[in-house]
C-alpha positions in Angstrom: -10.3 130.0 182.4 -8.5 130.5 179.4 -4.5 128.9 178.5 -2.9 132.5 179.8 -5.4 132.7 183.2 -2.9 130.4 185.2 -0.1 132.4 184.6 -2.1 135.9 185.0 -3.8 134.8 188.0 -0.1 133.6 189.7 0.9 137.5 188.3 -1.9 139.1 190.3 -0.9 137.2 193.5 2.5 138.7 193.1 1.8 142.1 192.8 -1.3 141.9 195.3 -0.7 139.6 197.9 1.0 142.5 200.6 -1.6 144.6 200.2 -5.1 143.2 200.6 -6.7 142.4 203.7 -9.6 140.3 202.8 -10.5 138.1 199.4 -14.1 137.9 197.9 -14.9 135.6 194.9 -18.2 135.2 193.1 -18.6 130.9 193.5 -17.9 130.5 190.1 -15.4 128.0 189.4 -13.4 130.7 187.3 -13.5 133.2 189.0 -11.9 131.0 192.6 -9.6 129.4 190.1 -8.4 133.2 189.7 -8.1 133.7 193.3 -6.7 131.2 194.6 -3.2 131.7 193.7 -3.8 135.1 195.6 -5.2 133.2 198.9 -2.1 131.1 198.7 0.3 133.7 198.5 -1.6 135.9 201.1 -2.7 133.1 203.5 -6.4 134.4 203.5 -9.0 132.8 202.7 -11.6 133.5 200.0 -15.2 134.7 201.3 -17.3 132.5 198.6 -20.7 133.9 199.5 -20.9 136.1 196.2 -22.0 138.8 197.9 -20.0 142.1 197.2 -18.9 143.8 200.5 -21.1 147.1 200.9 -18.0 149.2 201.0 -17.1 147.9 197.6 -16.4 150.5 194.7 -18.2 150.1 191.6 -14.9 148.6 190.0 -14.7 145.9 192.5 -11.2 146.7 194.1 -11.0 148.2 197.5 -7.6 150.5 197.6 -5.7 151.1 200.9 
């Protein structure tokens, strides 16, 4: 993760955490370390499996 991807990662938990419903992470190390602020926040947890969700779109967000 770079010196900024703390703070951006704490960011995205702010602005996401009311409106997600589930949280899927590759098992790379940066990409959970980007996460996990989000989980915290959210009090989900993170499915690790790195499999994408079948409903996923080909940008990797699911919109409500």
């Amino acid at each position: 993760m770079s010196p900024q991807g703390p703070s951006q990662a704490d960011s995205l938990a702010a602005v996401m955490r009311d409106s997600i419903d589930a949280i899927y992470s590759s098992p790379a190390k940066r990409c959970v370390q980007t996460v996990e602020p989000l989980a915290r926040s959210s009090g989900l947890s993170i499915d690790r499996d790195g499999q994408r969700p079948p409903r996923w779109p080909r940008g990797g967000f699911l919109a409500r």
